[in-house]
C-alpha positions as CSV (number, residue, x, y, z in Angstrom):
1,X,39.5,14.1,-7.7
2,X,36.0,14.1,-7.9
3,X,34.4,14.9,-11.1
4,X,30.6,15.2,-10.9
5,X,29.9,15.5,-14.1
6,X,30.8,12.0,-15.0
7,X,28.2,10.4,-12.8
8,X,25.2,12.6,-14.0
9,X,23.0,9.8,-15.2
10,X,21.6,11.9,-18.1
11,X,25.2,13.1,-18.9
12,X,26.0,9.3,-19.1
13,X,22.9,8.2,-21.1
14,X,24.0,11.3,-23.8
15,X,27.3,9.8,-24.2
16,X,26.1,6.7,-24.7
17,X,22.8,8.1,-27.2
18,X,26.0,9.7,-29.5
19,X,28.2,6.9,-29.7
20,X,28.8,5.0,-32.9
21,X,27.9,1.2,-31.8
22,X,27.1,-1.6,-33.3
23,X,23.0,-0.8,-33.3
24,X,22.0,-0.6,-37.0
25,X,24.5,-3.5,-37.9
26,X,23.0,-5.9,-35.3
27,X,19.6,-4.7,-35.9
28,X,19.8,-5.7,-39.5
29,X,21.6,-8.6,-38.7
30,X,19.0,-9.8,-36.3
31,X,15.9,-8.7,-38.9
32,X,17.8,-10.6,-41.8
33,X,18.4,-13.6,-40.1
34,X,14.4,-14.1,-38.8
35,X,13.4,-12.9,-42.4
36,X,16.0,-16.0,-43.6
37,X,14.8,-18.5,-41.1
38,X,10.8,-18.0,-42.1
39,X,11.4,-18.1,-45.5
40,X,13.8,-21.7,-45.1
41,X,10.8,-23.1,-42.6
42,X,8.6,-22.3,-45.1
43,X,10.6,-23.9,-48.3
44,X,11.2,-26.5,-45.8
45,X,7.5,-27.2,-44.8
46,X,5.9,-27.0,-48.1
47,X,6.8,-29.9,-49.5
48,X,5.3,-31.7,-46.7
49,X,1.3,-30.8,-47.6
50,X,-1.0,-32.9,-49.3
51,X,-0.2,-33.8,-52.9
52,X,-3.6,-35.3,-54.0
């Protein structure tokens, strides 16, 4: 049986749109993790200026 409805691309794209993924977790995840690594580079880093 063929079923057109279920290759309609914006049909597809809809059902994807409404379905409850991982986005929000991963986006904070990701957002968190850059924000951790500046802030260890820059505790890291500092202690390597001048100290005149």
């Amino acid at each position: 049986m063929h079923n057109p409805v279920t290759h309609d691309p914006t049909t597809l794209l809809a059902v994807a749109s409404d379905s409850a993924g991982p986005g929000w977790l991963l986006r904070t995840v990701i957002v968190v993790s850059v924000l951790g690594a500046v802030f260890l580079a820059w505790f890291l880093l500092r202690g390597y200026g001048d100290k005149d």
